[in-house]
C-alpha positions as CSV (number, residue, x, y, z in Angstrom):
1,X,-125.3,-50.2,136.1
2,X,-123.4,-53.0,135.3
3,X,-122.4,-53.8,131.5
4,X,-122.3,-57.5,131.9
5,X,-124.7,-60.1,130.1
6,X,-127.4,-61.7,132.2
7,X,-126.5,-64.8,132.7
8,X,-129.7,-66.2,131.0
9,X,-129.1,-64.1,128.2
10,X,-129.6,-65.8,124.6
11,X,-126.0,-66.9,123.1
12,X,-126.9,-65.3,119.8
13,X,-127.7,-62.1,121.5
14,X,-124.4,-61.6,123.5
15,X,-122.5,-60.3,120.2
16,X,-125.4,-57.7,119.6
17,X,-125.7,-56.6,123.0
18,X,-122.4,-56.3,123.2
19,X,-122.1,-53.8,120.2
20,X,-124.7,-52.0,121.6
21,X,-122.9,-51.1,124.7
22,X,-119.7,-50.1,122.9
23,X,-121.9,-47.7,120.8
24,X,-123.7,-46.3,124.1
25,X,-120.3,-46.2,125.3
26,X,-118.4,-44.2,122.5
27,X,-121.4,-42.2,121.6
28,X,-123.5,-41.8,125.0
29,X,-123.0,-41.0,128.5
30,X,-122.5,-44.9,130.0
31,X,-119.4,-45.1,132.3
32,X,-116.0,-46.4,130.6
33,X,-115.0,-49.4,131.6
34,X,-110.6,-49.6,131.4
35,X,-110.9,-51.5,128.7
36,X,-112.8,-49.3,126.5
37,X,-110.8,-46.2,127.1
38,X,-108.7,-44.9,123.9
39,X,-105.8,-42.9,125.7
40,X,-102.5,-44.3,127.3
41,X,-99.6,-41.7,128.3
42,X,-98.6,-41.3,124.3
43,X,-101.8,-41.1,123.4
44,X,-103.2,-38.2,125.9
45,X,-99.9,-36.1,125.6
46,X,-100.5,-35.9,121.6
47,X,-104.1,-35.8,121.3
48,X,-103.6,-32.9,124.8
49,X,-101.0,-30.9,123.0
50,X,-102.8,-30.5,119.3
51,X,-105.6,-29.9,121.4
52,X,-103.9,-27.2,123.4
53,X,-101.8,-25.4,120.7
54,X,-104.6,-25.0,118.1
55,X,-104.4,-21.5,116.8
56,X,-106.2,-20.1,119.7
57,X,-103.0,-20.2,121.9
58,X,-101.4,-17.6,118.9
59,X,-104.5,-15.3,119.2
60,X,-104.9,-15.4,122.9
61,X,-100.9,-14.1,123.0
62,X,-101.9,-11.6,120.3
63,X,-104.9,-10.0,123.1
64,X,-102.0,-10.2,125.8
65,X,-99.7,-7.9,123.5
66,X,-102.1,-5.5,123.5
67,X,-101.4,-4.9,127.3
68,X,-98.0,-6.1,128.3
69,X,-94.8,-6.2,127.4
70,X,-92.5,-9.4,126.2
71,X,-91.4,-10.4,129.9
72,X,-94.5,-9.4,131.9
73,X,-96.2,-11.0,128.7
74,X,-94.5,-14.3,129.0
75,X,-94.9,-14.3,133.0
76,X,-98.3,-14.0,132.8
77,X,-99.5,-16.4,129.8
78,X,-97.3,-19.3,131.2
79,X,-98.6,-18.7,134.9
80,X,-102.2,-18.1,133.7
81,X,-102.4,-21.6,131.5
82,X,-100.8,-23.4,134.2
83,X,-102.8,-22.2,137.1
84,X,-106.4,-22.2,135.0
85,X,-105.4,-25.7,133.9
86,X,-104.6,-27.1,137.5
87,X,-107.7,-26.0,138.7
88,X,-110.2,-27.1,136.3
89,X,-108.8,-29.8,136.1
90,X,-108.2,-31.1,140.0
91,X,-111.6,-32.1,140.5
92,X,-113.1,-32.6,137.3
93,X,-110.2,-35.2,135.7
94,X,-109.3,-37.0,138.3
95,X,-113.8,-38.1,139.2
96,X,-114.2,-38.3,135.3
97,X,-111.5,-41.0,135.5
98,X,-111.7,-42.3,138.2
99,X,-115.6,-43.3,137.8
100,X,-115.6,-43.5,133.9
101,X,-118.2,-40.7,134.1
102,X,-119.1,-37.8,131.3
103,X,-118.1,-34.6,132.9
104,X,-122.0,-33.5,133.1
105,X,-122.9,-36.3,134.6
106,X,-120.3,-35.9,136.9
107,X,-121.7,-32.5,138.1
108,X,-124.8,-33.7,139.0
109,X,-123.0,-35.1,142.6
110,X,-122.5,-31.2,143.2
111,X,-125.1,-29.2,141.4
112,X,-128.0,-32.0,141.5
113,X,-129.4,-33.4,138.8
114,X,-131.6,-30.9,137.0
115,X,-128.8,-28.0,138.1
116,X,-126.2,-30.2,135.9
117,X,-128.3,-28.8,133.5
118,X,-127.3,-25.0,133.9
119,X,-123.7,-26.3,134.0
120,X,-124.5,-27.5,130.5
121,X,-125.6,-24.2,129.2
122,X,-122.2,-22.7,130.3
123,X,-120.8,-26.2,128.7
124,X,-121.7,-25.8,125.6
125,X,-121.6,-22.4,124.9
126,X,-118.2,-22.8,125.5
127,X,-117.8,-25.3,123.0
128,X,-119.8,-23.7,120.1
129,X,-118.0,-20.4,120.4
130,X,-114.3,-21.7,120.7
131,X,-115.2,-23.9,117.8
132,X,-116.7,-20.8,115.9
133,X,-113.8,-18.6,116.5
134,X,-111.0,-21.0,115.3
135,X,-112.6,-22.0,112.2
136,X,-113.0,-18.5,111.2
137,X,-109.3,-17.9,112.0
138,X,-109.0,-20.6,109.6
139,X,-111.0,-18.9,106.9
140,X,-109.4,-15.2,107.4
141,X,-105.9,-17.6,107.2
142,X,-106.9,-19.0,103.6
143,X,-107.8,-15.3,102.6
144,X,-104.4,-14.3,103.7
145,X,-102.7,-16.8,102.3
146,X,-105.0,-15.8,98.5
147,X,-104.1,-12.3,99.3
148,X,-100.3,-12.7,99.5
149,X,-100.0,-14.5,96.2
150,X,-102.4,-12.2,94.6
151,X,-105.5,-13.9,94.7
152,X,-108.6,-11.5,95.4
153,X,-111.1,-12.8,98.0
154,X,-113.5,-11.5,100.3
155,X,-115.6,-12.7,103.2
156,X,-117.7,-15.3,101.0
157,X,-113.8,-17.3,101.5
158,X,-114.3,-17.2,105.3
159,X,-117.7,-18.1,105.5
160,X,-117.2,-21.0,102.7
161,X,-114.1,-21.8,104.9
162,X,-115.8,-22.3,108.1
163,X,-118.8,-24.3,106.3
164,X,-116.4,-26.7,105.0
165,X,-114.4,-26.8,108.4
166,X,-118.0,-27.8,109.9
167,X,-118.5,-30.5,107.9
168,X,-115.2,-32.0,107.5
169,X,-115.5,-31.7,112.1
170,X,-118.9,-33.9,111.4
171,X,-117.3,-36.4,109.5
172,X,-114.7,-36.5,112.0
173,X,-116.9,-37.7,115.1
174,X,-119.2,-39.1,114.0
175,X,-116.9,-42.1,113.8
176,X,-116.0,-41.9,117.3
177,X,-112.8,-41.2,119.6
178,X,-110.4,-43.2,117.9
179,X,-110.4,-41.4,114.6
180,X,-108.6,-38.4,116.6
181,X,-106.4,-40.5,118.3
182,X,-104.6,-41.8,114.9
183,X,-105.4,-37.9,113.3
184,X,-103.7,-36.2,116.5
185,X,-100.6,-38.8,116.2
186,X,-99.6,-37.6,112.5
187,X,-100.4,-33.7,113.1
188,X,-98.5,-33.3,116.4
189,X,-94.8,-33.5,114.7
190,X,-96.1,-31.3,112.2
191,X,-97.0,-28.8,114.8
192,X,-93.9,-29.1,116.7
193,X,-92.0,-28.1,114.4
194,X,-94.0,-25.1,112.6
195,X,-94.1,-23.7,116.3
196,X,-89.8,-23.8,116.2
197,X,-89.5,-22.5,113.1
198,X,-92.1,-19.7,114.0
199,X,-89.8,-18.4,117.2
200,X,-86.9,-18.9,115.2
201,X,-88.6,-16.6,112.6
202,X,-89.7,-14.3,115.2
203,X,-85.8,-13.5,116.7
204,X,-83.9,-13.8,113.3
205,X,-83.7,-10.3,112.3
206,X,-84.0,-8.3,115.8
207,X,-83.1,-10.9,118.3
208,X,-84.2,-10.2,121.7
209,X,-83.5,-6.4,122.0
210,X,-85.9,-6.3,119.2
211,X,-88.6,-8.0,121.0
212,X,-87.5,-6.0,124.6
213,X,-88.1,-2.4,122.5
214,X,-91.6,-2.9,121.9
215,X,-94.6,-1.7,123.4
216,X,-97.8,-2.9,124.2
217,X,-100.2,-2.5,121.8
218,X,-103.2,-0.6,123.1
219,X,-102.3,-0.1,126.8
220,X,-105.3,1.4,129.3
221,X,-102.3,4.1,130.9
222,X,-102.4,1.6,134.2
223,X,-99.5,-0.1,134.2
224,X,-100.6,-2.8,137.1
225,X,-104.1,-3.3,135.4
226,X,-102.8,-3.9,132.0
227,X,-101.1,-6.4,133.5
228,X,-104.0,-8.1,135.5
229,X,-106.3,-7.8,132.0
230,X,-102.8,-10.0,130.8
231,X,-102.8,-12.3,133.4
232,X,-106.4,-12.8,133.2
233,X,-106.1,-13.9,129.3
234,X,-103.5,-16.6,130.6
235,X,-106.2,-17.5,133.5
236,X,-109.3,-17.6,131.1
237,X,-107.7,-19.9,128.7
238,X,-106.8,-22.3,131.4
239,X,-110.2,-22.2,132.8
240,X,-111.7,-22.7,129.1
241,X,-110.8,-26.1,129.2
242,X,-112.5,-26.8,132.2
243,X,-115.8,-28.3,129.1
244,X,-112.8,-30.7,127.5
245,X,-110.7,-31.8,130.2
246,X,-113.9,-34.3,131.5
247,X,-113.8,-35.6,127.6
248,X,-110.5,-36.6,127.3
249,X,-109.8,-37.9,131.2
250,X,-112.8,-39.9,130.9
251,X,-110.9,-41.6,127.9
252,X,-107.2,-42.2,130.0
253,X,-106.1,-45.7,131.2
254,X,-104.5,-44.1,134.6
255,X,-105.3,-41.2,137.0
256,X,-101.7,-40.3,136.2
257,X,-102.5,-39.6,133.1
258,X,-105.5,-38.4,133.8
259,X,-103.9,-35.1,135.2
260,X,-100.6,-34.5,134.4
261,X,-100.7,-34.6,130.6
262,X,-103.1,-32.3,130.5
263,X,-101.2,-29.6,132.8
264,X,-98.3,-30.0,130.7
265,X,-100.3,-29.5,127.0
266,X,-102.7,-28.0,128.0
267,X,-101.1,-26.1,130.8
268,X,-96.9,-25.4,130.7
269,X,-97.1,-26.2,126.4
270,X,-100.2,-24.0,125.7
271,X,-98.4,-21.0,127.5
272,X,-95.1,-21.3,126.0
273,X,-97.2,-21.7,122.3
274,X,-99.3,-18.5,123.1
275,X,-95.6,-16.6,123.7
276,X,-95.8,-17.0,120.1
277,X,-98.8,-15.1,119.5
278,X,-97.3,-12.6,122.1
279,X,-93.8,-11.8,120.4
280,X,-95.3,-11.8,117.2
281,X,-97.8,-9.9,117.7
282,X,-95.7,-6.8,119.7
283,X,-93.3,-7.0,116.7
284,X,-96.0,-7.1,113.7
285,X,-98.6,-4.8,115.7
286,X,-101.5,-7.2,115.3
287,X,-103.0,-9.4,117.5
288,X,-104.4,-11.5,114.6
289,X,-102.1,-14.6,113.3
290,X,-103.9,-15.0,110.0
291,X,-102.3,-11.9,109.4
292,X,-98.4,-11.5,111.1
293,X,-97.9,-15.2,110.5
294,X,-97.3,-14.1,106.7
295,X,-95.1,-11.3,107.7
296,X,-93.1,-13.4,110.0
297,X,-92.6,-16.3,107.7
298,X,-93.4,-15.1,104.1
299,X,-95.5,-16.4,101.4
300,X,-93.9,-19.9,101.6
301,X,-93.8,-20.7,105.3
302,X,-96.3,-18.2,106.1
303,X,-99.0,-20.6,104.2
304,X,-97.6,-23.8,105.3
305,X,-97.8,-22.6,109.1
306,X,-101.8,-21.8,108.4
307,X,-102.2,-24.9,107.0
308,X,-100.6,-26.5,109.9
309,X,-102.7,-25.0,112.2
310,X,-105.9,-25.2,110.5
311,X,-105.3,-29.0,110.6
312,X,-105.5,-28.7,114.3
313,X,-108.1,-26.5,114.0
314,X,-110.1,-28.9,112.5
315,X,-108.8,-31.8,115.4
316,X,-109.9,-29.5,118.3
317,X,-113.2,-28.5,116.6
318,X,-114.2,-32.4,116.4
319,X,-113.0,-32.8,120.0
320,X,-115.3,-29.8,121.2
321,X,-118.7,-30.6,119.2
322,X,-118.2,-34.5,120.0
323,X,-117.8,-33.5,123.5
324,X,-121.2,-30.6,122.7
325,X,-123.4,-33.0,121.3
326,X,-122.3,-35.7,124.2
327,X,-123.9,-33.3,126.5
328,X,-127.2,-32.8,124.3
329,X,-127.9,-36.3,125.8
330,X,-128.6,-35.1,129.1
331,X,-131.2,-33.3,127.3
332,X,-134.3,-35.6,127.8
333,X,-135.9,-35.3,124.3
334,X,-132.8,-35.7,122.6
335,X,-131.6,-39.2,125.2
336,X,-132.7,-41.7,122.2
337,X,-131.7,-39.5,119.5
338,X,-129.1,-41.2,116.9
339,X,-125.5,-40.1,117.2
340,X,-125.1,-38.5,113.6
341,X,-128.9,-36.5,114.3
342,X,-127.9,-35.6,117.7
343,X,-124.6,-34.2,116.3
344,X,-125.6,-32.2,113.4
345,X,-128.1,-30.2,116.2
346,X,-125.3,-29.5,117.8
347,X,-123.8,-28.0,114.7
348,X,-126.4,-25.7,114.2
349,X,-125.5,-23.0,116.9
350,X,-122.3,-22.7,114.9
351,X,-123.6,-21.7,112.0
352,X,-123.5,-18.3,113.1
353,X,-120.2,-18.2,112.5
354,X,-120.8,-18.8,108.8
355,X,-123.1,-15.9,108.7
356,X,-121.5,-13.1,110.3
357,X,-118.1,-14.6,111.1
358,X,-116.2,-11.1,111.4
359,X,-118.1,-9.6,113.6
360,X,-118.3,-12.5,116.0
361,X,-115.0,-12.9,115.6
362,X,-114.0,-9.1,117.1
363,X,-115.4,-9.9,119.9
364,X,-112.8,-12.9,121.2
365,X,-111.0,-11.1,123.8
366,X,-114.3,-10.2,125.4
367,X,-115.0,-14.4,124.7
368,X,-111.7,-15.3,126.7
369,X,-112.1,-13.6,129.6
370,X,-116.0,-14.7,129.6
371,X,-114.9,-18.2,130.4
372,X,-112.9,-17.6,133.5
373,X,-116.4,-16.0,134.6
374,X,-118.0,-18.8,133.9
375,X,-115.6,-21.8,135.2
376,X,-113.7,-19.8,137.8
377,X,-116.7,-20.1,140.3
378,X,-117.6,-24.1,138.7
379,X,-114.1,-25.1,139.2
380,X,-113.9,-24.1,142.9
381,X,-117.1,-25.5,143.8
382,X,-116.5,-28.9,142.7
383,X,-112.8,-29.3,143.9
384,X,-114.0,-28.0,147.7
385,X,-116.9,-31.3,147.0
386,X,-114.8,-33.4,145.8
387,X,-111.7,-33.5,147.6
388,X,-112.8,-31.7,150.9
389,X,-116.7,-32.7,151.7
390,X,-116.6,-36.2,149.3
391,X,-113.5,-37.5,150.2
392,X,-113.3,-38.6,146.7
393,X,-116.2,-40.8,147.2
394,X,-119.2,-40.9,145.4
395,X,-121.9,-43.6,144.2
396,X,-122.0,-44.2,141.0
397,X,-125.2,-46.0,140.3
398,X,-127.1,-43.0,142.1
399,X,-125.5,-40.2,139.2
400,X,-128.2,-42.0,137.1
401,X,-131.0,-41.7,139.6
402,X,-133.7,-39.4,139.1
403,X,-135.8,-40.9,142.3
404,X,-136.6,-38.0,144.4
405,X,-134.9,-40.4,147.0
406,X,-131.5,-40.1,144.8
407,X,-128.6,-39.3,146.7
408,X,-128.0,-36.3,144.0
409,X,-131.5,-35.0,143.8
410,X,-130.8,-32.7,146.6
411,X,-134.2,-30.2,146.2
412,X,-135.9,-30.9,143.6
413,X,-133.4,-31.8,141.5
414,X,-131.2,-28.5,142.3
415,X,-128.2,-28.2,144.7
416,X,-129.1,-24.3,145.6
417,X,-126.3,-24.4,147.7
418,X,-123.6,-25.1,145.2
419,X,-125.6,-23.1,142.5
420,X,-125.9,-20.2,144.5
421,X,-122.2,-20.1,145.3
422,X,-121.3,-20.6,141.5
423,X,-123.5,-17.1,141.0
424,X,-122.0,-15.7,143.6
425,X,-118.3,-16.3,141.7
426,X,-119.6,-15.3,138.5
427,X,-121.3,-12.1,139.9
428,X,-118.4,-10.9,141.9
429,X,-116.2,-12.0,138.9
430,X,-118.0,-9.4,136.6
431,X,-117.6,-6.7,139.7
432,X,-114.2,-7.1,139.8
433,X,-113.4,-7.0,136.1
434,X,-115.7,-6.1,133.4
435,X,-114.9,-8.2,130.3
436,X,-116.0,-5.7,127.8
437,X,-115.2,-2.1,129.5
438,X,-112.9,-3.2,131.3
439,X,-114.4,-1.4,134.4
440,X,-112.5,-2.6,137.3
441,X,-113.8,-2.3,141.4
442,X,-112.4,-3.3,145.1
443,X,-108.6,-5.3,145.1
444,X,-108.5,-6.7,141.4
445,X,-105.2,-4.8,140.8
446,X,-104.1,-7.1,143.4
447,X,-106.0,-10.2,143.7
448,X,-107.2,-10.3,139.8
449,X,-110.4,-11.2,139.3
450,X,-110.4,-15.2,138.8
451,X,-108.6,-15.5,142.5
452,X,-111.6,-14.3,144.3
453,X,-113.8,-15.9,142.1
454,X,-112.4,-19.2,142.6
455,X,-112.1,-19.0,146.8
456,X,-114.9,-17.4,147.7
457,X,-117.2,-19.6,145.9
458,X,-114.7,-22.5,147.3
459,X,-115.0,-21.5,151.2
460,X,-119.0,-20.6,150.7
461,X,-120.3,-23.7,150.0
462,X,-117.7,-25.8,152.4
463,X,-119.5,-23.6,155.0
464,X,-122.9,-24.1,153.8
465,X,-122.7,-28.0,153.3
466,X,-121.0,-28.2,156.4
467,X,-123.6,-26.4,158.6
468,X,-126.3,-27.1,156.2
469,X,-126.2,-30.5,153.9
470,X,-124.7,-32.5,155.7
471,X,-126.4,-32.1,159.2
472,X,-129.6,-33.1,157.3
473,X,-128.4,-35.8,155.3
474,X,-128.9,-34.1,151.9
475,X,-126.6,-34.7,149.1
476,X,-125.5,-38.5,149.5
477,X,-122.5,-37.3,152.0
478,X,-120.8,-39.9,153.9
479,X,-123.7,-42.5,152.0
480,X,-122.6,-45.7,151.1
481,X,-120.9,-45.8,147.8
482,X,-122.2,-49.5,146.9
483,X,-124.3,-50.1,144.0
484,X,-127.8,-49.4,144.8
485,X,-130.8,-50.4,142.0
486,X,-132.6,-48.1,140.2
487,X,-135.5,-46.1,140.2
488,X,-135.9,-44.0,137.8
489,X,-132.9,-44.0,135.7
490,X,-132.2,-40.9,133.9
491,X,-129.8,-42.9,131.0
C-alpha cells in the first residue's frame, strides 16, 4: 500500500509514476496521504457551509411548515441537523480521516467487503436523487423568475434547466477537488449575505407576531405527531449527509477539522438556514422556495437570491456526483474505467430528473425522511465498531484485501451480523413511521422514529460481535494493525 518509488525504480519514470498516483489519488479510491489533502479549517468551513445551505435547507423548512409552528419549527430543524450530523458523522469522519480512506472503502471493516457493496446502493441513491431534486428547484426558480417579469415558460425551462445544470456539474469534477475549493471560496459571501437579507425580508412587514400567528400548513389533527413528522425532517437531513461527510473528511488536514466544521455547516448553520424555508414558508403558504422567494423579496432580489442559490446548487451537485461516481469504482467492471467515462455513468441515473422532473420532484418530503431510514441504522452500526468493538483501530492494507483470509472478508465477503442489524433499523424505522402515509405504530410519538433506529441497531450488533465475532476471531478484532502484503487486492 505504500505510495513511495521503489528504490530501483528508473529516474525518468519517478515524474510519471508520480502523476499517476495523484490522479489515482484525486480521482480513485487510494488513501490520502496529508499532503495531498485539499481542506484546512477555512477551506472545510466554506466548502461545508455552501455545501450545507444549498437550497435544500429552504425546502426542507418549507415540509417542516407544513406541520409545526415557528417555535416548535425552529426547535426541531436546529436539533434535528445537529443531532443527524453528529451521528453520521462520529464514526464515519473521523476513520475517513484518520486513515485517508473513501467512505465505501471504509465500510468494508463493518459490513465486509462485498456487503460495502449494498451500502453503496443506499450511497448513491442518495446522491442521484438529492442532486436531481435541487437542480430542478433550480429550473422551477428560472421559470419563476420568467414568470414574474412576464416571460411565458413551461416545463421544457426546467427540464433544459436541469440538463444544463448536469453538464455544467460534469465539467466541474471532472477536474478534481480543487476546482470547488476556489468555486466555494467566492460563493460563500454571496450566500451569506442573500440568507440575511432573506430573514430580514421575512420580519420587515409583520415582525415576529406575524410569524407567531401562523399556522401550520397541512397539519395531521395530532399535535405531538406533527411535531415528530417535524423533528424527523430536521433528523433526515442530518443523516442525509451521512454519503458526503466521508468525501470531504477524507480531504481535511486535521481530525479537528475533520468533525467540527461539519457539525457547525452542516449541522448548527444548515438548521438555522432551513428556519428560512420555515418562516417563509408559514407566511407565504408554500413550502416551495422557487416560489415565496419572489414574494418575499420581489422581482429584483427575488431573482438575485435564485441565482444565488442555484450557484450552490450547482457546487453541491459536483460535490455529490464526484463523490457518486468515486463509489462506481468499487464496482469491479468499472475499477479501470477513465475518470470522465466513469463520471458521465454516473450521470445517467439523473437524467430522470430531465424527463419527468415535477413529478419526481413532489415526492421530496417522502425523499427526506427516506434517508434517515436508510443511514439511521448505517450510522449506528459503524459508530458502536468503531469506537466501541475497534478501538479506533483498523488495518489499513487489509480494506484492499479480497483474500478470503482478509481480515474484512468476514463470510464470504458479507458481515451478516452488521448487515442484518442495519435491516433490522431500517425495518423498524419504516414500523415506526411510514414515510409516505405517514402511518405511525408502538412509542414514535415519544421516541421518534430515527432514535430507535439508531440504538437498537447500535446495541444488536455490540451484542452479536461480542458473543459472536470476536470469540471466533472473525472480523480482524483486536488483529494487528501493521501492514500486511497483499493477496488479492481489490484496487
Amino acid at each position: 500500500m505504500s505510495k513511495a518509488v521503489a528504490p530501483d525504480e528508473p529516474a525518468g519514470d519517478s515524474s510519471e509514476i508520480a502523476a499517476r498516483l495523484r490522479e489515482e489519488a484525486a480521482f480513485g479510491r487510494l488513501p490520502l496521504t496529508r499532503g495531498e489533502r485539499e481542506y484546512s479549517t477555512r477551506g472545510i468551513l466554506a466548502t461545508g457551509f455552501t455545501y450545507a445551505v444549498a437550497a435544500w435547507c429552504f425546502l426542507i423548512g418549507g415540509y417542516a411548515a407544513n406541520y409545526v409552528g415557528a417555535v416548535q419549527g425552529i426547535v426541531v430543524l436546529v436539533a434535528g441537523c445537529v443531532i443527524g450530523v453528529a451521528i453520521s458523522a462520529a464514526a464515519a469522519a473521523l476513520a475517513c480521516n484518520r486513515y485517508g480512506l473513501e467512505q465505501i472503502d471504509y465500510t468494508k471493516t463493518c459490513f465486509g467487503q462485498s456487503g460495502a457493496k449494498v451500502i453503496l446502493v443506499f450511497y448513491v441513491i442518495n446522491q442521484i436523487g438529492w442532486t436531481g431534486m435541487i437542480l430542478v428547484m433550480f429550473g422551477r426558480g428560472l421559470l419563476n423568475v420568467a414568470g414574474a417579469f412576464g416571460v411565458d415558460g413551461g416545463e421544457w425551462v426546467v427540464r433544459g434547466a436541469v440538463l444544463a445544470g448536469l453538464v455544467v456539474s460534469y465539467a466541474i469534477i471532472i477536474r478534481g477537488v480543487h476546482i470547488l475549493n476556489v468555486f466555494n471560496a467566492i460563493v460563500t459571501p454571496g450566500l451569506l449575505v442573500a440568507t440575511g437579507l432573506l430573514f430580514y425580508a421575512i420580519f420587515r412587514d409583520g415582525g415576529w407576531t406575524k410569524v407567531l400567528a401562523a399556522a401550520p400548513m397541512a397539519a395531521t389533527g395530532d399535535s405531538r405527531l406533527d411535531y415528530v413528522v417535524a423533528f424527523e425532517c430536521g433528523l433526515g437531513a442530518g443523516f442525509s449527509w451521512w454519503p458526503g461527510i466521508g468525501f470531504l473528511t477524507r480531504n481535511t488536514d486535521t481530525q479537528r477539522n475533520s468533525l467540527y466544521p461539519q457539525i457547525l455547516t452542516m449541522g448548527l448553520a444548515m438548521g438555522i438556514v432551513c428556519t428560512t424555508g420555515l418562516l417563509a414558508g408559514l407566511l407565504f403558504r408554500t413550502y416551495d422556495p422557487t416560489v415565496w422567494m419572489i414574494q418575499v423579496g420581489g422581482k429584483t432580489f427575488g431573482a438575485a437570491a435564485l441565482l444565488l442559490v442555484a450557484i450552490a446548487n450547482i457546487s453541491a451537485s459536483a460535490i455529490m456526483m464526484y463523490t457518486a461516481a468515486l463509489g462506481l469504482r468499487h464496482v469491479r467492471r468499472l475499477r479501470f474505467v477513465s475518470w470522465p467515462v466513469l463520471t458521465a455513468l454516473a450521470f445517467v441515473p439523473v437524467l430522470g430528473y430531465v424527463a419527468i422532473p415535477e413529478l419526481l420532484y413532489e415526492k421530496g418530503n417522502a425523499f427526506l425522511t427516506y434517508n434517515a431510514t436508510m443511514f439511521a441504522p448505517i450510522s449506528g452500526v459503524l459508530l458502536v465498531d468503531y469506537f466501541f468493538l475497534r478501538r479506533q483501530r483498523i488495518n489499513l492494507s487489509q480494506v484492499f484485501e479480497d483474500d478470503p483470509a482478509g481480515h474484512y472478508r468476514f463470510y464470504g465477503g458479507f458481515n451478516v451480523a452488521a448487515l442484518g442489524c442495519m435491516f433490522l433499523g431500517q425495518g423498524l424505522y419504516l414500523w415506526l413511521l411510514n414515510p409516505v402515509s405517514l402511518a405511525t405504530h408502538g412509542p414514535t410519538r415519544f421516541l421518534t422514529a430515527s432514535g430507535p433506529a439508531v440504538l437498537v441497531p447500535m446495541l444488536a450488533y455490540f451484542v452479536l460481535a461480542r458473543w459472536w465475532l470476536i470469540p471466533r476471531g472473525i472480523g480482524g478484532y483486536g488483529a494487528t494493525v501493521e501492514a500486511i502484503p497483499l493477496r488479492r487486492p481489490n484496487i
